[in-house]
C-alpha positions as CSV (number, residue, x, y, z in Angstrom):
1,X,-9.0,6.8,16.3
2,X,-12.2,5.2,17.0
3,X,-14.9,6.4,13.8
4,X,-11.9,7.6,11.9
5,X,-11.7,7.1,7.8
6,X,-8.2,6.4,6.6
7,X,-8.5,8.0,2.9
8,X,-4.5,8.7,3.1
9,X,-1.8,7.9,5.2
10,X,-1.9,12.1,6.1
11,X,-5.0,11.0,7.8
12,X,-2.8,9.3,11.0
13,X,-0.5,11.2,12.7
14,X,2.6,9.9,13.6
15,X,1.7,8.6,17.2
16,X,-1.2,7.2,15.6
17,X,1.0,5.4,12.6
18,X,3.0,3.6,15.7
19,X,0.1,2.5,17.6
20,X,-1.0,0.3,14.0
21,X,2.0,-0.7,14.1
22,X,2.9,-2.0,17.8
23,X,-0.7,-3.5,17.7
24,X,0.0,-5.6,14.2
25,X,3.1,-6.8,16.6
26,X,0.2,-8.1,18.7
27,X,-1.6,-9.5,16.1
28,X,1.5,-11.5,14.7
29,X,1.6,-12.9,18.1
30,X,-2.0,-13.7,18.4
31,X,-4.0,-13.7,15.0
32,X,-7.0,-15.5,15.9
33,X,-8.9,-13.5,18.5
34,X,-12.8,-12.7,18.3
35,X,-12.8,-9.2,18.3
36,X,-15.0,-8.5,15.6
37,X,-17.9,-10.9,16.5
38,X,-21.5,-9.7,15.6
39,X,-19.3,-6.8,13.3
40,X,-20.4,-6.5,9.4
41,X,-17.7,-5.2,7.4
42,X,-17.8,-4.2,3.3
43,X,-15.3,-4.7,1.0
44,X,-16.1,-3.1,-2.6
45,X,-13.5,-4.0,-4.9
46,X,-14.8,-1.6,-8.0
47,X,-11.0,-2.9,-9.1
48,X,-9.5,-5.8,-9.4
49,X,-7.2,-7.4,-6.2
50,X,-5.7,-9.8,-5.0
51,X,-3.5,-9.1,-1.7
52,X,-5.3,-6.4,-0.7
53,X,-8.8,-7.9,-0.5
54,X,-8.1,-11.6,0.6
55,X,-5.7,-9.7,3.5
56,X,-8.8,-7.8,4.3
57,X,-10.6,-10.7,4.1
58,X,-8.5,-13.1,6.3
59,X,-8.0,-10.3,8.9
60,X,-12.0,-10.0,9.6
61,X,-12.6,-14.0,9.6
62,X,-9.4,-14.1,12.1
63,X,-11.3,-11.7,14.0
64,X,-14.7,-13.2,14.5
65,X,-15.9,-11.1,11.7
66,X,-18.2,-11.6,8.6
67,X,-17.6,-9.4,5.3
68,X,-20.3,-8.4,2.7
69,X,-19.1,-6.9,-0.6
70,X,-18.1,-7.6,-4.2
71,X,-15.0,-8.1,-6.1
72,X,-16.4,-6.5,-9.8
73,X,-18.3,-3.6,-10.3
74,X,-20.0,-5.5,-12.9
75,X,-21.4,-7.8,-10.2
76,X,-23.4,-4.5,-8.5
77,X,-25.6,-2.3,-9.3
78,X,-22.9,0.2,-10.7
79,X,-23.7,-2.0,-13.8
80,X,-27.0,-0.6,-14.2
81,X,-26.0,2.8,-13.5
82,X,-25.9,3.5,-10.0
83,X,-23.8,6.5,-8.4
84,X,-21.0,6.2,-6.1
85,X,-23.1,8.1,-3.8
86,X,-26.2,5.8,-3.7
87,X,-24.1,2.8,-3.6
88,X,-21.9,3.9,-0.3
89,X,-25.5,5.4,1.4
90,X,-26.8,2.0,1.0
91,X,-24.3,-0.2,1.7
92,X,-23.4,2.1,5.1
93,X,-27.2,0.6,6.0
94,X,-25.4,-2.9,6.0
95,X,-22.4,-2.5,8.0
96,X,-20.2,-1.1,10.2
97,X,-17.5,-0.1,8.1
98,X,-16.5,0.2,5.0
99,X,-13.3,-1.1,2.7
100,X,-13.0,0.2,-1.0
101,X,-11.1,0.2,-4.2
102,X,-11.8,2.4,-7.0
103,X,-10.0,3.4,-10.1
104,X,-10.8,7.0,-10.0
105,X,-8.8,9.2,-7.4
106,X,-10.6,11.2,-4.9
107,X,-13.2,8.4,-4.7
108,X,-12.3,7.3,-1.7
109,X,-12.2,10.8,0.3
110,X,-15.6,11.5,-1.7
111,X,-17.4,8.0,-0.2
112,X,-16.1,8.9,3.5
113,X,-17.8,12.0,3.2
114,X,-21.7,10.6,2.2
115,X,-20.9,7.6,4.5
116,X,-22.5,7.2,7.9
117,X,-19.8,4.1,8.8
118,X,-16.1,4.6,8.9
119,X,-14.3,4.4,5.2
120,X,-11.1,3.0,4.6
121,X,-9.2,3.2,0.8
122,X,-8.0,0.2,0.3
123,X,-7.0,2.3,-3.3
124,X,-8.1,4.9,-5.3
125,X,-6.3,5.6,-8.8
126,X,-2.6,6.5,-9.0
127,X,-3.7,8.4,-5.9
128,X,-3.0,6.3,-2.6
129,X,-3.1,3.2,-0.9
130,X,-3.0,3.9,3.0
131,X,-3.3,0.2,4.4
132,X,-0.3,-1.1,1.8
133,X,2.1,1.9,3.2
134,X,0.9,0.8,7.2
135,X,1.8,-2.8,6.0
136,X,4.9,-1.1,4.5
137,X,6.4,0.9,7.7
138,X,5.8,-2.4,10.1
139,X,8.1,-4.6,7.4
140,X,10.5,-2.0,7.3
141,X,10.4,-1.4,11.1
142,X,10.8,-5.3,11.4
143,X,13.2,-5.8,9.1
144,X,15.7,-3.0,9.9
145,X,14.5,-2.2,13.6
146,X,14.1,1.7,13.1
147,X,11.8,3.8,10.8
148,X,14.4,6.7,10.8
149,X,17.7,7.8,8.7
150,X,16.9,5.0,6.2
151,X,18.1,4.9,2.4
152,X,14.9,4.1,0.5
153,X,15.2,3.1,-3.3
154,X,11.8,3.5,-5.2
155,X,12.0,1.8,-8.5
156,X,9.8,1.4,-11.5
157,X,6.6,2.7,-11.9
158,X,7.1,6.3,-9.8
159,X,4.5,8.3,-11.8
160,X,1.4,6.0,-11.2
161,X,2.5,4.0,-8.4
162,X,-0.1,5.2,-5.7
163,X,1.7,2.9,-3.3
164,X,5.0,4.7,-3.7
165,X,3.2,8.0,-3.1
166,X,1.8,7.1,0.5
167,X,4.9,5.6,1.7
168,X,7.4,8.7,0.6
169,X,4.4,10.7,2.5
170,X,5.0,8.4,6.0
171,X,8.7,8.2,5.7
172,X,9.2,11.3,5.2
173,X,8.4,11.8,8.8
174,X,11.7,9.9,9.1
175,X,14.5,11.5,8.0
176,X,14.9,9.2,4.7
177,X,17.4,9.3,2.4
178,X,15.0,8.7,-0.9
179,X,16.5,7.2,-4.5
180,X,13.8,7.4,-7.3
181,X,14.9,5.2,-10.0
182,X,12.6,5.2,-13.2
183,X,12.3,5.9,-17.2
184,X,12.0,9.5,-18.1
185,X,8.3,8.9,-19.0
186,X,7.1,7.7,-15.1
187,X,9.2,10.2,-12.9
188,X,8.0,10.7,-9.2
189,X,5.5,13.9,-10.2
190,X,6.9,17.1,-9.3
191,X,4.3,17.7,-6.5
192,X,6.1,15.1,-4.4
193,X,9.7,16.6,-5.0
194,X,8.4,19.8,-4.0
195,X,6.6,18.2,-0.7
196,X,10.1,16.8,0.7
197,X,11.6,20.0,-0.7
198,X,10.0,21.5,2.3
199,X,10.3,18.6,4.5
200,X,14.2,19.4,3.4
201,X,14.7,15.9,3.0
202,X,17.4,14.5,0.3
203,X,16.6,12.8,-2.5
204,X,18.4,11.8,-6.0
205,X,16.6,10.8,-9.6
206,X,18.5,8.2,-11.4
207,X,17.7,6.3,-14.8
208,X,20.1,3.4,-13.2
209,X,20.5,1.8,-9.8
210,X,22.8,-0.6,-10.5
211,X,26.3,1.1,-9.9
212,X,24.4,2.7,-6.5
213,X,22.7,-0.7,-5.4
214,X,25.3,-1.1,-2.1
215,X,23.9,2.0,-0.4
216,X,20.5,1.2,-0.3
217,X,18.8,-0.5,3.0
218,X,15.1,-0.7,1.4
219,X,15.2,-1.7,-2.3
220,X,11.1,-1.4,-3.3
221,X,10.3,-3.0,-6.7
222,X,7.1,-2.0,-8.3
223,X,5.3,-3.1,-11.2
224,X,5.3,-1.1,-14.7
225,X,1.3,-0.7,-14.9
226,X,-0.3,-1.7,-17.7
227,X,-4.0,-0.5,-16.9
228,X,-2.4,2.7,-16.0
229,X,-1.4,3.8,-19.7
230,X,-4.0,5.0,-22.4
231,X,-1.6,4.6,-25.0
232,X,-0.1,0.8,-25.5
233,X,3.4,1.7,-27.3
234,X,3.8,3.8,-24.5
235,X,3.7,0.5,-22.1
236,X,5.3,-1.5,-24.1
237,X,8.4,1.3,-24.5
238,X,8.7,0.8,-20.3
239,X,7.4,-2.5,-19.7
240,X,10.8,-4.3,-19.0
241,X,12.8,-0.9,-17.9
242,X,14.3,-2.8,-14.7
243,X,14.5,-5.9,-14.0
244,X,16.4,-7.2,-10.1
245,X,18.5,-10.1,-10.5
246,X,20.0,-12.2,-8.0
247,X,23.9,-11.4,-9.2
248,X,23.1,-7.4,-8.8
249,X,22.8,-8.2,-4.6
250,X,26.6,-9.6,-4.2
251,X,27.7,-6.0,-2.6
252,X,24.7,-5.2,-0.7
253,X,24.2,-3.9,2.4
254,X,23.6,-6.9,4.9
255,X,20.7,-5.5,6.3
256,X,19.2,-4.7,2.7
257,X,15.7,-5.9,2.2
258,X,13.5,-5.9,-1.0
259,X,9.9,-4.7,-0.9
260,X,7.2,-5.2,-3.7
261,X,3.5,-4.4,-3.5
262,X,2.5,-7.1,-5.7
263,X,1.9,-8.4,-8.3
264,X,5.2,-8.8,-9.8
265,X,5.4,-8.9,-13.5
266,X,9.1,-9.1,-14.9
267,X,10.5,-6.7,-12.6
268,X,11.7,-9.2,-9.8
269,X,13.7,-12.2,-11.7
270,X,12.6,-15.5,-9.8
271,X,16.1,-16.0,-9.1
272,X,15.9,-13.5,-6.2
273,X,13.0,-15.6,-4.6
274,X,15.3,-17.9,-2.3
275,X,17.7,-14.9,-1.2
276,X,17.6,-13.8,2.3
277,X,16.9,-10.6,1.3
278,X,14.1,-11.1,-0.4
279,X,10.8,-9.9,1.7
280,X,8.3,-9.3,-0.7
281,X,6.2,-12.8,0.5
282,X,6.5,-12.2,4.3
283,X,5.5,-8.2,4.1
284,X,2.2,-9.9,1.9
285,X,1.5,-11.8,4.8
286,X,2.6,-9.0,7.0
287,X,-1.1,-7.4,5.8
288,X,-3.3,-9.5,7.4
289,X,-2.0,-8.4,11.0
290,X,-2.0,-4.3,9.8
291,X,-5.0,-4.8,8.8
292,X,-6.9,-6.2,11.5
293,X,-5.1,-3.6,13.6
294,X,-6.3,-0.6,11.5
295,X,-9.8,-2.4,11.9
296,X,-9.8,-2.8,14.8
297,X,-8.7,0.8,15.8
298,X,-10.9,2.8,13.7
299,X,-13.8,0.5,15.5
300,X,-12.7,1.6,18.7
301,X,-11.9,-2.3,19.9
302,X,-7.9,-2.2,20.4
């Protein structure tokens, strides 16, 4: 794995998916260990982030690391009309690999390619989001103690949600069961369906998932997207189109857990916060060990 980009989660196979994740076991053991010391890593955040960057963040200072970068484009020299190009050329000069979010899809697999230092998406667009599905599988794995023959319910934003689309690509090595809940307007695309078509892997569309609710084992919430949408009446029809609430987890499964990328909006009632099933805190904090295993396997230290 050692000088490997991770632009999508197609990028790891599936040996190479376990080893991230047996080695984030490691890390939850032992966070604080100096195996980045003397190592430069860059994080440009051309988007705006939370989780994902302060993760990223908290992994390379665990591991000895420092971290160059910015968290605006309008901080860089992208203001003044630099390319994407120039900007990665230079700022491979500066460090030995290099973490980015961008809005525009295919930006990330277009930066490994000019780049002389690793690249890992941390985001690009609706496209994907390869670290969040890594952090994804280990919560899962964690949680229910197997990856395979798992029913996965996918609700909300299905259309845009690059996060969904990288983790129906890794559990689809699986065997999953797959659920897409959403409004007419932000179905999964059809490119997906027809991917698991030839996986022939099952999977149901619903507008509702409260009658089907006791069957899941993985409920994961996502946000409607606001920055997503050109037109606002569009948002605004879709905004509130599911909301989770505490009284709708009565008949589930035991071993049900629910997953959100973050942020959360209105699609998560706070109510749900002190249920047991609710995992959406812990599989935040669950990226700061994924992370400094990806790191530390594309750098060829672990």
């Amino acid at each position: 794995m050692k000088n490997k980009n991770l632009v999508s989660i197609t990028d790891f196979s599936k040996e190479e998916i376990f080893k991230i994740l047996n080695l984030a076991e490691e890390f939850e053991k032992n966070p604080n260990q100096n195996l980045l010391e003397g190592k430069v890593i860059a994080t440009l955040f051309f988007e705006p982030s939370t989780r994902t960057r302060l993760s990223f963040e908290s992994a390379i200072s665990r591991l000895g690391g420092k971290y160059i970068g910015f968290t605006d484009a309008a901080s860089s020299s992208v203001k003044k009309g630099e390319s994407l190009k120039d900007t990665i050329m230079t700022v491979a000069n500066y460090s030995d690999m290099i973490i980015m979010r961008h809005p525009i899809e295919g930006s990330a697999r277009w930066a490994s390619e000019v780049s002389r230092v690793p690249v890992v998406n941390a985001g690009d667009g609706a496209n994907q989001h390869p670290t969040q599905t890594l952090l994804d599988l280990f919560s899962i794995r964690k949680t229910q103690g197997t990856l395979d023959n798992l029913n996965v319910f996918f609700v909300g934003d299905l259309k845009y949600g690059r996060t969904v689309h990288s983790l129906l690509q890794a559990m689809s090595m699986f065997n999953t069961t797959f659920n897409f809940i959403s409004p007419e307007e932000l179905k999964i695309p059809v490119e997906y369906k027809m991917f698991l078509d030839k996986k022939g892997l099952k999977y149901y569309e619903h507008r509702d998932f409260s009658d089907i609710i006791s069957h899941a084992d993985i409920i994961y919430m996502t946000r409607i997207q606001r920055e997503r949408f050109s037109d606002p009446m569009e948002y605004e029809k879709t905004k509130n189109s599911y909301v989770l609430r505490k009284n709708m987890l009565k008949n589930t499964k035991e071993n049900m857990k629910i997953l959100h990328p973050l942020p959360r909006v209105n699609e998560i009632n706070i109510d749900v916060d002190s249920d047991e099933k609710a995992y959406y805190f812990t599989q935040a904090l669950n990226g700061v060990f994924t992370r400094q295993a990806i790191i530390t396997s594309i750098l060829g230290l672990k």
